[in-house]
N, C-alpha and C positions, 0 to 999 in steps of 0.2 A: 504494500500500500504506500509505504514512504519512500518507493522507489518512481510507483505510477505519480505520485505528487510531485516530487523532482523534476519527473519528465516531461509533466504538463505545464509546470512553471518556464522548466528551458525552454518550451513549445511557444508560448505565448509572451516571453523574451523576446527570441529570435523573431516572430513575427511585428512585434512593434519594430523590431529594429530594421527589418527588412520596409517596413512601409516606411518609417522616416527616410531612409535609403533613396525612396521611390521618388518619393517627395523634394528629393532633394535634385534628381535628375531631369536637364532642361527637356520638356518635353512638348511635341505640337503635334496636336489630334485633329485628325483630317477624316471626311466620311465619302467614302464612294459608293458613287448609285449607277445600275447598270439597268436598261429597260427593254426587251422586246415585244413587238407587239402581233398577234396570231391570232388567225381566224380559231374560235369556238372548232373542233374536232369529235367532238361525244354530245351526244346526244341524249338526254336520262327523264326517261317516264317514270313520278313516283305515284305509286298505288298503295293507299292506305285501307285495310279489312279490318270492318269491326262485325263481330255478332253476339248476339246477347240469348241467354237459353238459361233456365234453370239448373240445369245440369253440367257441370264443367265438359263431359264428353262429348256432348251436343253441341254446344260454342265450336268448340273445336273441330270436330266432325265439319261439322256448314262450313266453318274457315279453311279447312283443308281441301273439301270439294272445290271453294273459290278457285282455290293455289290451283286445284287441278284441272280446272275447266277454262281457267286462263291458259295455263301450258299445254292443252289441247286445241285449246282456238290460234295460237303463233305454232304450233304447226302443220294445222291445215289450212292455214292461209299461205304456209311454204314463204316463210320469211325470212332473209338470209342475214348471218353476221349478228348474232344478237345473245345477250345475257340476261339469264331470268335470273334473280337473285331475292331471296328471301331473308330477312333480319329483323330485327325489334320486334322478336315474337311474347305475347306475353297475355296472362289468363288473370285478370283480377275480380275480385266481388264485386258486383254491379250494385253500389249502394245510392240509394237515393235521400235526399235532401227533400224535405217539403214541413214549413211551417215550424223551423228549426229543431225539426226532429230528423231522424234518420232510420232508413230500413233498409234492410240487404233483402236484394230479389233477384238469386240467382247468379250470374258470372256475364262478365263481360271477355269474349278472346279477342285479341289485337295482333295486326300481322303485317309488317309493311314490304309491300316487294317492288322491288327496281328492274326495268327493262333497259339496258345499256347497250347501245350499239353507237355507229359512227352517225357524226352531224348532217353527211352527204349521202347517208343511207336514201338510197330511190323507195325502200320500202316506209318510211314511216307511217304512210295514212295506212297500211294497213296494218302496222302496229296499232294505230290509233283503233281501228276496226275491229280488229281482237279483242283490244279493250272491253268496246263497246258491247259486241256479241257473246261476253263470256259470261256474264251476269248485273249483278247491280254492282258496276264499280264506275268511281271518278279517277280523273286522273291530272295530273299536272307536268307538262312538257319543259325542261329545263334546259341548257346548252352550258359545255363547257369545256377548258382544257386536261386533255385524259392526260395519267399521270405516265405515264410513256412518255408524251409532249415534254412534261415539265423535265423528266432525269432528263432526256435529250440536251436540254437546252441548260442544262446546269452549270454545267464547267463553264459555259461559254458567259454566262453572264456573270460567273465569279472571275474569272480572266478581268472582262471588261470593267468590273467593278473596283477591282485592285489595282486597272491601272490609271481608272479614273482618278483613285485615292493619291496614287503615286506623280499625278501631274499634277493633282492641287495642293501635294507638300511641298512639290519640287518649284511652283509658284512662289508660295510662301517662301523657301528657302531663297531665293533668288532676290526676290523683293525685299526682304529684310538681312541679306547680305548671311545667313546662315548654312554654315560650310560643315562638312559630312554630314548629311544627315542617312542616319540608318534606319532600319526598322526595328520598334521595342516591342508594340505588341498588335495583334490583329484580334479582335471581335466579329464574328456575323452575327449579321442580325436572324433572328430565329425566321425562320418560314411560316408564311401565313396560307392556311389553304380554305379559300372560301369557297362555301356552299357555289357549287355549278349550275347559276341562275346567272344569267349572262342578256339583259335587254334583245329577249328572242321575240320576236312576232310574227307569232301565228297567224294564219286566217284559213278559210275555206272556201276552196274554190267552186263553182257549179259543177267540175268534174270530182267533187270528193276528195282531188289530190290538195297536199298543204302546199301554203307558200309562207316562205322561211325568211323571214331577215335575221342576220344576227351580226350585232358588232361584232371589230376586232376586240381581242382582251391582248390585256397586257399583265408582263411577268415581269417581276424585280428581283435586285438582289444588291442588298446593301449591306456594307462592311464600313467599320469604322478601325482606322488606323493609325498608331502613335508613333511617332517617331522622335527618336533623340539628335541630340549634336553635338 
């Protein structure tokens, strides 16, 4: 015990002394932003099932018929390139609220499932169609960049982003007369990945097929970088 104390004191020593250190060295923080900008590539139907039944087996049962009456309807409409994906399954008691009382009546099942294919898919109205013909379901059409897209283009905008960093220290260096400067330390900034809902506009044509707009989106990647002298 009076050894693990010792150690924790040296520990927290050396750590003050390392940051006064830090503190002490001349230091200029520069931040690099690097941005490309790409068409929308994925395309994502989300389908949310709810059913409500006395009996948790019955919920479930009707909810599993959904799931399977939807995967029978995409493929006899023969629809090519596409993922059926089911997740956030889940059976709660279906309680109700009335006159600040409360009663449980039965089960409520929940089941959200995602239809994933590409943005330029020829097939989508008859995924929409599937939709339609498979039961009582809604659905919500969304566009986005698939995650293929983004590794692709990874390196490429950390590259760019480093060397954005690296011409606006070397600015600074020049204009304030500031000679070697090196590199002390690099930061990324963490990745943000938003919900794949991208200003898509749908409409419906009198032939039944969609017409699609969708912006470009854009990808970043920013790093902030310190350098000594």
């Amino acid at each position: 015990m009076k050894r693990f104390l010792i150690f924790s004191l040296a520990m927290v020593m050396a750590t003050s002394i390392f940051a006064q250190q830090v503190q002490q060295i001349p230091l200029i923080e520069v931040e690099g932003f690097a941005e490309r900008k790409t068409a929308p590539d994925e395309a994502i139907f989300m389908i949310s099932l709810e059913e409500k039944a006395m009996k948790v087996n019955d919920a479930v049962n009707v909810l599993n018929k959904k799931t399977q009456n939807l995967s029978d309807a995409l493929k006899k409409g023969r629809i090519k390139d596409y993922k059926l994906v089911a997740d956030n399954y889940a059976v709660d008691v279906n309680r109700i609220y009335r006159s600040g009382s409360q009663k449980d009546s039965g089960y409520v099942a929940r089941q959200s499932l995602r239809i994933v294919t590409s943005a330029t898919n020829e097939d989508l109205h008859k995924i929409a169609d599937a939709i339609q013909g498979a039961g009582d379901m809604s659905y919500n059409l969304s566009f986005g960049i698939s995650e293929a897209t983004r590794k692709s283009l990874e390196n490429t905008l950390l590259t760019e982003a480093l060397k954005d960093a690296e011409a606006r220290a070397n600015l600074i260096g020049s204009t304030l007369n500031l000679k070697g400067l090196r590199v002390f330390n690099v930061t990324l900034e963490q990745n943000f990945r938003p919900v794949p809902m991208y200003n898509a506009k749908v409409a419906m044509a009198e032939s039944a097929d969609m017409l699609i707009e969708t912006d470009e989106q854009s990808l970043t990647k920013r790093v902030f970088v310190k350098y000594t002298y």
